[in-house]
C-alpha positions in Angstrom: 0.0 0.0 0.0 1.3 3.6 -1.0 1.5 6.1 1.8 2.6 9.8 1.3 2.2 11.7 4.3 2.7 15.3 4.6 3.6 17.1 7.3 5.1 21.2 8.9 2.3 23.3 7.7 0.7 25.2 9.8 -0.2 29.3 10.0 2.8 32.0 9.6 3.3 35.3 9.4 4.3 37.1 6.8 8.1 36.8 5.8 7.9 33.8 8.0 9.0 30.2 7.1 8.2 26.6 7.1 9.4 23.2 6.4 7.2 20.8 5.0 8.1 16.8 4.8 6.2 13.8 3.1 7.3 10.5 4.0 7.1 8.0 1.3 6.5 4.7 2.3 5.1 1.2 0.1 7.4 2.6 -3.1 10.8 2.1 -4.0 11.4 6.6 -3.3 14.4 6.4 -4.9 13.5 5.6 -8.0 10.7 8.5 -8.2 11.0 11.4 -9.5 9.1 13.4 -6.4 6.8 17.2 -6.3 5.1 19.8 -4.8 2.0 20.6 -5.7 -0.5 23.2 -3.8 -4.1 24.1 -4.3 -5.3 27.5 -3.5 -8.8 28.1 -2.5 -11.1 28.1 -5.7 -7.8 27.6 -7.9 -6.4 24.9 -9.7 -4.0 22.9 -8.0 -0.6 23.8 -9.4 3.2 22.6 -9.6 5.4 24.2 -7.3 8.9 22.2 -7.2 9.8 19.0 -8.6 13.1 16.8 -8.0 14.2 13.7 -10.3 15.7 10.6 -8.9 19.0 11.9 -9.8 18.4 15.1 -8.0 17.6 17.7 -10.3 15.0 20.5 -9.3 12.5 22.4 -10.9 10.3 25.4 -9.5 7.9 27.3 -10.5 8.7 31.0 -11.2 6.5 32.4 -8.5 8.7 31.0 -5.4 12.4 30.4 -7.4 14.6 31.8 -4.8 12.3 31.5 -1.9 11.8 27.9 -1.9 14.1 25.0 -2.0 13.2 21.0 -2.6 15.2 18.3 -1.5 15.2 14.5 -0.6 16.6 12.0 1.5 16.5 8.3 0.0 17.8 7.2 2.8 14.7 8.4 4.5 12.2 7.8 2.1 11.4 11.7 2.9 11.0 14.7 0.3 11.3 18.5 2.0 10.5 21.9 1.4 12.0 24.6 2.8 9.9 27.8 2.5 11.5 31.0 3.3 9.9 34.6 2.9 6.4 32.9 2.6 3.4 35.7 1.7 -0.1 35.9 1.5 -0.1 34.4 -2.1 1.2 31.1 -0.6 -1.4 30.3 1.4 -2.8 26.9 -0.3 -3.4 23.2 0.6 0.0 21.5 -0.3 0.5 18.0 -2.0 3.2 15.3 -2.4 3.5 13.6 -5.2 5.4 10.6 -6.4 5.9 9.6 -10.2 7.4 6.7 -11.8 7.1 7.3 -15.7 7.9 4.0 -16.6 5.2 2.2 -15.7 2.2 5.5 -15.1 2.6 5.3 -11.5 1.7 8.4 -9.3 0.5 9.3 -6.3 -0.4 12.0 -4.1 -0.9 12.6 -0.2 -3.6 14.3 1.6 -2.3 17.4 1.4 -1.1 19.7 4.5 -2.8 23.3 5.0 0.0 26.2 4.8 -1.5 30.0 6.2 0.2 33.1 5.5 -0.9 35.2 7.8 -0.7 38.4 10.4 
């Protein structure tokens, strides 16, 4: 049975930042390629950052330099940092895990992040 299971959000403030981690469990994580997602009330649920099995990162344009993915195989775990959240951040963030190969992917329940004074 897949699990992703996100965790770290929670309500900042402005400038503020967070960590979020999903914890991948019932797939081989290394072999994934690994992402952020977030939903936004009434929006459509969008990429944020994405990391290959081989470790390269992609992000969207609206948090390059404020946000940073990573992974720890040996964990089963992908993070991400958040620094200088705003307002605009405020959304329902998702894990997902993708194997190409064979059309697998997956996504956690999300984790609520809350920008806010």
């Amino acid at each position: 049975q897949v699990q992703l299971v996100e965790s770290g959000g929670g309500l900042v403030q402005p400038g503020g930042s967070l960590r979020l981690s999903c914890a991948a469990s019932g797939i081989m994580f290394s072999m994934y390629a690994m992402g952020w997602y977030r939903q936004a009330p009434g929006k459509q649920r969008e990429l944020v950052a994405t990391i290959t099995s081989g470790g390269s990162t992609n992000y969207a344009d609206s948090v390059k330099g404020r946000f940073t993915i990573s992974r720890d195989d040996a964990k089963n775990t992908l993070y991400l940092q958040m620094n200088s959240l705003n307002a605009e951040d405020t959304a329902v963030y998702y894990c997902n895990a993708a194997y190409a190969p064979l059309g697998f992917n997956y996504w956690g329940q999300g984790t609520q992040v809350t920008v806010s004074s």
